[in-house]
C-alpha positions as CSV (number, residue, x, y, z in Angstrom):
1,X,-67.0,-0.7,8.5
2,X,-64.1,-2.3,6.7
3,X,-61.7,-1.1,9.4
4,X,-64.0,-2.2,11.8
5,X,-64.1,-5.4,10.5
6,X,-60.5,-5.9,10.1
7,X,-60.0,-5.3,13.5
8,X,-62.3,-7.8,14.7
9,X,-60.5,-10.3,12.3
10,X,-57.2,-9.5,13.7
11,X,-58.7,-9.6,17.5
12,X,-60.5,-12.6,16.9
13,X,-57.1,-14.3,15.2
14,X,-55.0,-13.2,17.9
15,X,-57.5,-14.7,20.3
16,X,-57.7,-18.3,18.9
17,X,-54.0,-18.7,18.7
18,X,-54.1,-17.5,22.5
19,X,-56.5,-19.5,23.6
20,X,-55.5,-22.4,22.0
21,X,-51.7,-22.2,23.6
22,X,-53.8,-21.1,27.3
23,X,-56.2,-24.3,26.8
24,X,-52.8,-26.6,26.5
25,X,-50.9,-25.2,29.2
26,X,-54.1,-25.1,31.2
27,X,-55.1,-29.1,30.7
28,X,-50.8,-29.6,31.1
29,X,-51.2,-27.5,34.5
30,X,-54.2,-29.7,35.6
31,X,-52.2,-33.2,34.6
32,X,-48.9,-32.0,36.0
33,X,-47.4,-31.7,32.7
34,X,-45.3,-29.1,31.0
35,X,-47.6,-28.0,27.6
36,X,-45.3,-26.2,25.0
37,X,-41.9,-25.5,25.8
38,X,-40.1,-25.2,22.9
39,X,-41.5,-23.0,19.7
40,X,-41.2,-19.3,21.3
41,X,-40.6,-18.4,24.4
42,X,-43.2,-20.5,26.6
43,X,-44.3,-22.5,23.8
44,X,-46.0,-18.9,22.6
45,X,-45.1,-19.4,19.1
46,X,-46.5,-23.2,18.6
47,X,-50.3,-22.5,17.7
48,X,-49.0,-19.8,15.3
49,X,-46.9,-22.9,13.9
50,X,-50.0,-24.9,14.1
51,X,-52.1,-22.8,11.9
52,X,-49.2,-22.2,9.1
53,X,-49.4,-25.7,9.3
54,X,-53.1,-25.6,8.6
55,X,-53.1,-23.3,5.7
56,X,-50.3,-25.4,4.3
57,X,-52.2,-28.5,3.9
58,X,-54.2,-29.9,0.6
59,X,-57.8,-29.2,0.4
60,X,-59.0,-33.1,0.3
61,X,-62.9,-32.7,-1.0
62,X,-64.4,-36.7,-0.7
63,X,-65.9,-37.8,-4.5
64,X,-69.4,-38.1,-2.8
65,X,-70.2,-35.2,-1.1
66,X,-72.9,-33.0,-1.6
67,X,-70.4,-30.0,-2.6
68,X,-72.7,-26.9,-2.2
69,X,-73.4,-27.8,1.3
70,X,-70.0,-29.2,2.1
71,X,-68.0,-26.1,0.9
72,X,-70.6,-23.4,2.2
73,X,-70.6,-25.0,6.1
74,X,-67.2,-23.7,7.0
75,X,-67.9,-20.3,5.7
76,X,-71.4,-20.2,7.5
77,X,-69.9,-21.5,10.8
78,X,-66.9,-18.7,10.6
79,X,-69.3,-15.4,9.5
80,X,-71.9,-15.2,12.3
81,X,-69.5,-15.5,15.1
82,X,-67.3,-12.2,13.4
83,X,-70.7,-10.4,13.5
84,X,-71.9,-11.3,16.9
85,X,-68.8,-10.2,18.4
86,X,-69.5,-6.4,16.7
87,X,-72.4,-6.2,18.9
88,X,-70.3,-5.9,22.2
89,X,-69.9,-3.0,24.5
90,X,-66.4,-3.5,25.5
91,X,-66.4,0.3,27.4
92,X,-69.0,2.7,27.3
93,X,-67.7,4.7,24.2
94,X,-66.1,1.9,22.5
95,X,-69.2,0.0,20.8
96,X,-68.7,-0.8,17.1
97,X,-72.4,-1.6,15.9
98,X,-74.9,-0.3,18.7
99,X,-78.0,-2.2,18.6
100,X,-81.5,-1.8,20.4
101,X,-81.7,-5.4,20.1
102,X,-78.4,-6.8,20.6
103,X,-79.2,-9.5,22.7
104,X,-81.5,-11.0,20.4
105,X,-78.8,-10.7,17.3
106,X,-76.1,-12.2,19.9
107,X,-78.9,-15.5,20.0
108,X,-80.0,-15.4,17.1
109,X,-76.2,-15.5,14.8
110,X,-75.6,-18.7,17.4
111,X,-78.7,-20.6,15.4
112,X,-77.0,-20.1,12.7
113,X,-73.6,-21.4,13.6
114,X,-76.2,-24.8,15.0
115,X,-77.0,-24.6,10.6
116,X,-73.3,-24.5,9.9
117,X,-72.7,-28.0,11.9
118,X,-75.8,-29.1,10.4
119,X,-75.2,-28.6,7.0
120,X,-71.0,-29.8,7.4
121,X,-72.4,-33.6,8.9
122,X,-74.9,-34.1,6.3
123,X,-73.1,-33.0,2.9
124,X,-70.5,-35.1,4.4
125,X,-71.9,-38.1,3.2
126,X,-70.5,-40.1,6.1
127,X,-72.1,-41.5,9.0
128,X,-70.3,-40.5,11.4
129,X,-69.8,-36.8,10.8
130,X,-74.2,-37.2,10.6
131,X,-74.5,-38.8,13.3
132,X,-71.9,-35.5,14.9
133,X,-74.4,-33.0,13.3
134,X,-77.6,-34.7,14.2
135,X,-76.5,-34.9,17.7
136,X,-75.3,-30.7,17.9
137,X,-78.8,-30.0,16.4
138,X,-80.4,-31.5,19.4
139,X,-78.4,-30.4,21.8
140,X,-78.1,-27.0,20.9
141,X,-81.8,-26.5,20.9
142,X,-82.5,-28.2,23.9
143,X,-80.0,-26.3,25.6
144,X,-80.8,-22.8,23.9
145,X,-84.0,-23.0,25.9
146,X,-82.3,-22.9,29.8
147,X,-79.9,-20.2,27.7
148,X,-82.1,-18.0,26.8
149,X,-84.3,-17.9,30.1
150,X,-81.7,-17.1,32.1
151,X,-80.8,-14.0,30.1
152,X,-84.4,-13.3,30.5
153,X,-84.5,-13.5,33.9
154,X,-81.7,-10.4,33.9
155,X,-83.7,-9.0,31.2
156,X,-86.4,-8.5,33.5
157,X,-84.5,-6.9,36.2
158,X,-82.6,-4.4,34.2
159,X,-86.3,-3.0,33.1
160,X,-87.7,-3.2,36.9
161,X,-84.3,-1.6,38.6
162,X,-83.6,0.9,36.4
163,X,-86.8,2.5,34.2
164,X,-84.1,5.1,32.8
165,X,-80.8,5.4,31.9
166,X,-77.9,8.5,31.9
167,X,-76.2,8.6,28.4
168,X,-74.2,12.0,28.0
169,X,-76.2,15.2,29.0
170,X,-80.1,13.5,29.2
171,X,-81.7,10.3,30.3
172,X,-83.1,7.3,27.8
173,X,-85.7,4.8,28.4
174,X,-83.7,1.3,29.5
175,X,-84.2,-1.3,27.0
176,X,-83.2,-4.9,29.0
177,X,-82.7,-6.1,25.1
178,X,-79.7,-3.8,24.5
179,X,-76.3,-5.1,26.2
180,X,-75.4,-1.8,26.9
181,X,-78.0,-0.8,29.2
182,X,-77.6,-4.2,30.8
183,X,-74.2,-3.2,31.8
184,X,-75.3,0.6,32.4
185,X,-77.8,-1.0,35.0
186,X,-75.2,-2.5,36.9
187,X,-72.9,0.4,37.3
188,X,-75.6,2.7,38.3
189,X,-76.6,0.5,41.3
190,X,-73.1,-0.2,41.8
191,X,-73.6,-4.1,41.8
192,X,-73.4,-7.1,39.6
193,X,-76.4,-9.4,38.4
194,X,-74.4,-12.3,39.5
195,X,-75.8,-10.7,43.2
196,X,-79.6,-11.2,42.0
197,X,-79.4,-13.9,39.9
198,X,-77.1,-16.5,41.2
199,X,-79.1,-19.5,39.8
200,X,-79.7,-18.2,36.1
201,X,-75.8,-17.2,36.0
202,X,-75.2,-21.1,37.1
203,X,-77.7,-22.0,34.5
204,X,-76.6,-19.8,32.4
205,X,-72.8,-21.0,32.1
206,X,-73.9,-25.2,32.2
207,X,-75.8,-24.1,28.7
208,X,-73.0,-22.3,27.5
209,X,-70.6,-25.1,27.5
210,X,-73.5,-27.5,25.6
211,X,-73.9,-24.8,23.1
212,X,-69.9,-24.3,22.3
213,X,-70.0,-28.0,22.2
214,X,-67.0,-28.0,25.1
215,X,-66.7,-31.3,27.7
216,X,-68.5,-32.6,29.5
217,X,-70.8,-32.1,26.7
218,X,-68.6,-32.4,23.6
219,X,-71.4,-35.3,22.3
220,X,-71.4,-33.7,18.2
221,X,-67.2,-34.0,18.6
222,X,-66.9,-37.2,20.6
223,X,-63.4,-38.8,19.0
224,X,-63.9,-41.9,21.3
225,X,-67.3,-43.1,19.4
226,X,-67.4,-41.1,15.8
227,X,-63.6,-40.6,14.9
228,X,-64.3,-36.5,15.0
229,X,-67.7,-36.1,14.7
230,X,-68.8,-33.8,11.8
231,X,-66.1,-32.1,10.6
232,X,-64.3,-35.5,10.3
233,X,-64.6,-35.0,6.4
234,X,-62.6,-31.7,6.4
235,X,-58.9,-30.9,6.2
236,X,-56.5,-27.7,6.1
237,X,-58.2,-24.4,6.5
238,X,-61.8,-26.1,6.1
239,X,-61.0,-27.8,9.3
240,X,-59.4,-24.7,10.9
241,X,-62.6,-23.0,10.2
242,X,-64.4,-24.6,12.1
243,X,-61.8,-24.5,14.9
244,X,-61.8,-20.9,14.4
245,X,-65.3,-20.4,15.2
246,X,-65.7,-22.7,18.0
247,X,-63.1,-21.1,20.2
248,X,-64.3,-17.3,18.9
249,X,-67.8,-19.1,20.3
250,X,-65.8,-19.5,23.4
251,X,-65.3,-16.3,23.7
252,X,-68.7,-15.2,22.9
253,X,-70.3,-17.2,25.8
254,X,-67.9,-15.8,27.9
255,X,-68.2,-11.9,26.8
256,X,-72.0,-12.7,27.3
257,X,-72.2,-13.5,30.3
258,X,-69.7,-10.8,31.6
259,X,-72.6,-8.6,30.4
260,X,-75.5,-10.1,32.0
261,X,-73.5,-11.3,35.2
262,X,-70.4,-9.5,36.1
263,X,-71.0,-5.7,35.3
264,X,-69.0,-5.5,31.4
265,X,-66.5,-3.4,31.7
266,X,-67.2,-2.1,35.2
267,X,-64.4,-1.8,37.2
268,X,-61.2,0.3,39.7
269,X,-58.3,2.4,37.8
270,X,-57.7,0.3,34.6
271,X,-59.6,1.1,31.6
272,X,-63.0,-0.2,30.9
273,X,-62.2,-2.3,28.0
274,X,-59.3,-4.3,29.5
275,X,-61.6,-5.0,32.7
276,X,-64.5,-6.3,30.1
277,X,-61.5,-8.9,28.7
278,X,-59.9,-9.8,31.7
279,X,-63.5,-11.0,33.1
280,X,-64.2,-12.8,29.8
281,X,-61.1,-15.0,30.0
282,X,-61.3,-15.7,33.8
283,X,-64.6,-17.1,32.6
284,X,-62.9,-19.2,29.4
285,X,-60.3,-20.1,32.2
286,X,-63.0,-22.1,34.2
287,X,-64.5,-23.5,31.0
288,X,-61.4,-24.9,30.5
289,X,-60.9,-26.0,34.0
290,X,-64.4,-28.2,33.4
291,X,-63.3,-29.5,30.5
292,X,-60.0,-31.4,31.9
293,X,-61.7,-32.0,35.2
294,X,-65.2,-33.7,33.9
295,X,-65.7,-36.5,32.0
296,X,-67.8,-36.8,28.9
297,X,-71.4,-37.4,29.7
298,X,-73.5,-40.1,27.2
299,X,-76.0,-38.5,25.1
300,X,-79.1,-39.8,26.8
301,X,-77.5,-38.2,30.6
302,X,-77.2,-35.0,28.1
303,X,-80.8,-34.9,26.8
304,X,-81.8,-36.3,30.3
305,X,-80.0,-32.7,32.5
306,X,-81.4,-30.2,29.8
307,X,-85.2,-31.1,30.0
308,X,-85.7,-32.7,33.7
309,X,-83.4,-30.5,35.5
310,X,-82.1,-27.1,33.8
311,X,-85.1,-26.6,32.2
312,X,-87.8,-26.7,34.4
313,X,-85.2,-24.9,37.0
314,X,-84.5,-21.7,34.4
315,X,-88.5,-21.5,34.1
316,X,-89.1,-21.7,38.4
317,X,-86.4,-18.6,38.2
318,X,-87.9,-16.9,35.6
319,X,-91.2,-17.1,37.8
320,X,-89.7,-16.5,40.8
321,X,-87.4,-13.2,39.6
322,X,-91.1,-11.8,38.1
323,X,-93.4,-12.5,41.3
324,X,-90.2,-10.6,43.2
325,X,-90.5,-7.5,40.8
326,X,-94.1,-7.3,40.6
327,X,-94.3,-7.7,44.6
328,X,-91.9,-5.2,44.7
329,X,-93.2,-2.9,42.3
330,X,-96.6,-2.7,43.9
């Protein structure tokens, strides 16, 4: 387990300092700009600059802040996401913590993460890093709910398609809850989810971007109206923290949905686990295309989309997909 967990450190490091050089030569490519040129060789070396730069800086703590809360957020915010990434199936023997109930965890460590926020705004002591957090809290629930019932819709057609499972010599009873078996569904019918469930995928990845907090729904962050929303009280590695796990939750949202949409790590001649990474960053590639493309919406147009529209359109699928199966099944 300590291996294990080094490597996922050292994955999950490599992959911010990546994604963080990708997301400015993406947003220079959009504005016809250049992006970094000049540390390394295509600007490569410039986030790695940026974060010794990080770790250099004084730890600034404001006299009035509620220090247990305001020194624990940044640690709470950076564990779950190391542990939700464990639970992936990057190839069909490469699975560092198999769980029954993986999907569930995968939710479940992203409500904590909503706490992390929570807890950074409020031991703050400022208003505009509370007004940040208060903001996050209700827009990652409200937008947990579309979320979640679009992974249930493919939840309840891994269970109807494919009763059993072949795993080695024998056959297992398929458990929709395991991300595994979601993936082992779509290889053995040779066809992606996306296929079936078009409008939960769309759902699906509009509720992602709310809950990584990414534009056009970056309200909790949103420079223009609360300097930086609630991590405006933190500095040095407190702050890169918190950078840390938001584009690790990037990467989450994206390895999640190559599960339930795009068959994991289904795929010709090259190996399964660089097939399950190349489909997770062409996904972070379009969330970065939406983010210099859209504008920010206001808060009330936010609340406004999750409850009258995506809502109410994830529940008509979720009806829809289960009158399907059981007409289907009879």
């Amino acid at each position: 387990m300590p291996i294990a967990a080094g490597l996922i450190m050292g994955m999950l490091t490599v992959n911010v300092l990546m994604l963080v050089w990708a997301e400015r030569k993406v947003s220079a490519w959009i504005q016809m700009r250049m992006g970094p040129t000049e540390v390394g060789p295509f600007g490569l070396l410039q986030t790695l600059a940026d974060m010794l730069k990080l770790i250099s800086k004084q730890l600034i703590t404001p006299s009035n802040v509620d220090k247990p809360l305001y020194h624990l957020a940044p640690l709470l915010a950076f564990a779950p996401v190391v542990a939700a990434v464990a639970l992936f199936p990057f190839s069909q023997d490469t699975i560092l913590v198999q769980n029954d109930y993986g999907l569930l965890f995968v939710f479940a460590f992203g409500g904590v993460a909503v706490l992390a926020i929570f807890m950074a705004g409020w031991g703050s002591n400022n208003k505009y890093a509370l007004l940040g957090a208060i903001r996050s809290v209700a827009q990652n629930i409200s937008y947990e709910i579309p979320l979640i019932l679009s992974a249930l819709s493919v939840v309840l057609v891994v269970n109807a398609m494919s009763p059993t499972l072949g795993f080695g010599e024998g056959l297992v009873e398929t458990n929709g809850l395991d991300l595994s078996h979601i993936v082992m569904a779509q290889d053995q019918h040779g066809i992606w989810f996306v296929i079936f469930q078009p409008v939960a995928a769309v759902i699906y990845f509009i509720s992602a971007l709310a809950e990584t907090n990414r534009a056009p729904f970056d309200i909790p962050e949103a420079e223009s109206e609360l300097v930086a929303g609630f991590h405006t009280e933190y500095s040095g590695m407190r702050f890169s923290l918190f950078f840390f796990a938001e584009y690790t939750n990037m990467l989450i949202v994206s390895m999640l949905a190559v599960v339930l949409f795009f068959g994991g790590w289904d795929g010709p001649v090259l190996p399964g686990p660089l097939w399950f990474f190349l489909k997770s960053y062409a996904v972070i590639f379009v969330m970065m295309w939406v983010r210099w493309t859209f504008p920010r919406l206001r808060f009330d147009q936010l609340m406004t989309f999750c409850w009258k529209v995506l809502i109410p359109l994830s529940i008509l699928n979720l009806l829809v997909t289960a009158f399907v199966i059981t007409v289907l099944g009879q």
